[in-house]
C-alpha positions in Angstrom: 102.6 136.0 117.8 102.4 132.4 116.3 98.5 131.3 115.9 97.4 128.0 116.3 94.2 126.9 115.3 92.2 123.2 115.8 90.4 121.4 112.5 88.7 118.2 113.5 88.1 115.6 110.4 85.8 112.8 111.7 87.4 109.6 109.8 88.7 106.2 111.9 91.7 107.5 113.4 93.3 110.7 114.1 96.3 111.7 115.0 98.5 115.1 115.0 100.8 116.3 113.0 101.9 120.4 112.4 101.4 122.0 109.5 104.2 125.4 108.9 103.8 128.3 106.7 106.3 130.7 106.6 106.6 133.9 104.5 108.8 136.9 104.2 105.8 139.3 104.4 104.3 137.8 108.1 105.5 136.1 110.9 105.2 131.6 111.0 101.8 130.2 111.8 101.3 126.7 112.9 98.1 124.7 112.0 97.6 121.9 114.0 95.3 119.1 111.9 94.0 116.0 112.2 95.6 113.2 110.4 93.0 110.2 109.7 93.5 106.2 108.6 91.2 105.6 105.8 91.4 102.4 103.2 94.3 104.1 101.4 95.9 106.0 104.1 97.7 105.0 107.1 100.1 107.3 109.3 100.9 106.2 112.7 102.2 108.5 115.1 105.2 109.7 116.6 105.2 112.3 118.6 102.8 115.6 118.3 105.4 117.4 116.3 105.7 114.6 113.5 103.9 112.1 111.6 105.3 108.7 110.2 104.9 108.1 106.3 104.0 104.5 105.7 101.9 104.5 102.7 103.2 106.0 99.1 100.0 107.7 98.8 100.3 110.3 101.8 102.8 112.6 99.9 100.9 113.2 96.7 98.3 115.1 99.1 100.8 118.1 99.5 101.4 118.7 96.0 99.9 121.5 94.4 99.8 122.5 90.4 100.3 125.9 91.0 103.7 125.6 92.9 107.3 123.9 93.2 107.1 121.0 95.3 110.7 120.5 96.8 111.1 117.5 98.9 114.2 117.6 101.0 116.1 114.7 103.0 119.5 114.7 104.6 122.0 111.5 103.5 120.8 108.2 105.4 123.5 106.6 107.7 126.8 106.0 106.8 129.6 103.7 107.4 132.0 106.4 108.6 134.8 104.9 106.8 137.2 108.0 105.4 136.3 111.6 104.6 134.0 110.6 101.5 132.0 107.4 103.4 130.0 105.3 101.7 126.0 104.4 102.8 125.6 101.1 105.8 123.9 98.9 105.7 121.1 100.9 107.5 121.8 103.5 105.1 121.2 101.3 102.1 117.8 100.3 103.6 116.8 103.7 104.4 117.4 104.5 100.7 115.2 101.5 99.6 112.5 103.2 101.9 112.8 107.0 100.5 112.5 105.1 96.9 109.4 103.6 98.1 107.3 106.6 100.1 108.2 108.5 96.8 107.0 105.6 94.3 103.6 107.7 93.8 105.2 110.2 93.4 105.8 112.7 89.9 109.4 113.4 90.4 110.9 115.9 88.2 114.2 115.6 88.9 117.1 114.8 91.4 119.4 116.5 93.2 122.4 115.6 95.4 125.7 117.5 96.7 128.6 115.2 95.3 129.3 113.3 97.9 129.1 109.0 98.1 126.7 109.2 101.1 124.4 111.6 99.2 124.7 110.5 95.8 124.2 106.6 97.0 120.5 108.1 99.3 119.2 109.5 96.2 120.1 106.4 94.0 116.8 104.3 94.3 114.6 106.9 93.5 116.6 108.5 90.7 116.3 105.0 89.1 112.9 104.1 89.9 112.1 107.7 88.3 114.7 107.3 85.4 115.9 110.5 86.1 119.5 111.1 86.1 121.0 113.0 89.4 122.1 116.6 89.1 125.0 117.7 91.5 124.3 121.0 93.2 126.8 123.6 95.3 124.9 123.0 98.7 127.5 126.5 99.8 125.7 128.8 96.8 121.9 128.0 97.5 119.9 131.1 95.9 121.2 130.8 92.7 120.2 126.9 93.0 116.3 127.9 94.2 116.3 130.3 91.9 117.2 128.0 88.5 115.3 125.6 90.1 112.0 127.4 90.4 112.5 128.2 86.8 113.2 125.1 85.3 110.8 123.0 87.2 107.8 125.0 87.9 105.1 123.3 89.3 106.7 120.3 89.3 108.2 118.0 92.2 112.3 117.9 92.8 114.0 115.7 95.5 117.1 117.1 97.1 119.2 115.2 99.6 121.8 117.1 101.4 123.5 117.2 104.8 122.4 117.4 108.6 123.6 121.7 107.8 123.1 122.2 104.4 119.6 121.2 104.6 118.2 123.8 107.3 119.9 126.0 105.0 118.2 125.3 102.0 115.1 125.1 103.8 115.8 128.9 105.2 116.6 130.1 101.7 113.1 128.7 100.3 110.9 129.8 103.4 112.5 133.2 103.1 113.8 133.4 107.0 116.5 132.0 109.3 114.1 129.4 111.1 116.2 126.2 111.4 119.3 125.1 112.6 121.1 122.1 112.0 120.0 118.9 112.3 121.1 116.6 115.0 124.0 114.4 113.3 121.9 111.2 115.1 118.8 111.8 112.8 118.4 110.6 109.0 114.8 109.8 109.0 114.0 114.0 108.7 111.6 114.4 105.0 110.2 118.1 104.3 107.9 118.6 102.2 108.4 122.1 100.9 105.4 123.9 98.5 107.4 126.8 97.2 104.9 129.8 95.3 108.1 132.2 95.0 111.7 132.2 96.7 110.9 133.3 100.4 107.2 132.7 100.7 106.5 128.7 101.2 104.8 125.6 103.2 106.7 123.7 104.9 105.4 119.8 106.1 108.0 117.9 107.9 107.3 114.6 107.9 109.7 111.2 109.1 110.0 108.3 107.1 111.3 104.7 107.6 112.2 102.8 110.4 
């Protein structure tokens, strides 16, 4: 049975967000918390399920030093011209935003599958980063976690993928088969994933941009 539980922080403003941990030893909880607006921080809300990022320093909160941060996106909109589309003009600006919420940032590295709508979202913030981006099978995942845990650990890696390679991904690092597909109208989907092992991990999802 999935707990929730109610902390209050007394600050300006609060508003809702969720909170997911999932392990391979114990069924999901949900923590509900409060989300506050301080002098540095400002999250406006969407809905109860989700909260907004609109300030660089919001995602530098979920990192921790003795984990793998992997922070995972699906392509932004694309032009649907051909079987290999490029970004629109939407999708260009929704790149320019992820290269912004993740300005604060410590990247590590970058990952895309090889494809011009992927490749093109993680542009920005492979060049703000100077860090060069790293193709990846999005169809042989656990050997990808598990290199990637390895090479990078305790350190922060961006991965953009697809509206079903992504849920994937995120069930291979959470250790269960908890999500499905994205709906092919969304693109502004950004989880926040604090990975201790493969299977047992901490899942924020978050929405950026407009």
């Amino acid at each position: 049975m999935k707990k929730i539980f109610f902390v209050p922080l007394l600050f300006l403003t609060t508003l809702a967000f969720s909170y997911t941990f999932f392990s391979c030893e114990k069924s999901s909880e949900i923590v509900t918390n409060t989300v506050i607006e301080t002098d540095t921080l400002y999250i406006t809300q969407q809905d109860t399920a989700f909260i907004i990022v609109t300030d660089t320093l919001t995602l530098t909160t979920f990192l921790q030093d003795t984990a793998t941060t992997f922070l995972l996106v699906r392509h932004a909109e694309t032009d649907g011209m051909g079987s290999n589309p490029n970004l629109s003009a939407a999708g260009q600006a929704r790149a320019e935003e992820l290269r912004r919420v993740l300005a604060n940032v410590p990247l590590d590295a970058v990952f895309s599958t090889n494809f011009n709508r992927t490749m093109q979202t993680a542009q920005p913030t492979a060049e703000d980063k100077s860090l060069a981006i790293t193709a990846y099978d999005p169809f042989n995942l656990s050997p990808f976690v598990e290199a990637t845990l390895a090479g990078y650990h305790a350190g922060a890696v961006l991965v953009v993928g697809h509206s079903n390679t992504t849920p994937s991904l995120l069930n291979v690092l959470v250790g269960a088969n908890t999500y499905s597909n994205l709906p092919e109208t969304e693109y502004d989907n950004l989880f926040v994933v604090t990975v201790f092992e493969k299977g047992r991990a901490e899942v924020v999802h978050l929405k950026y941009g407009r």
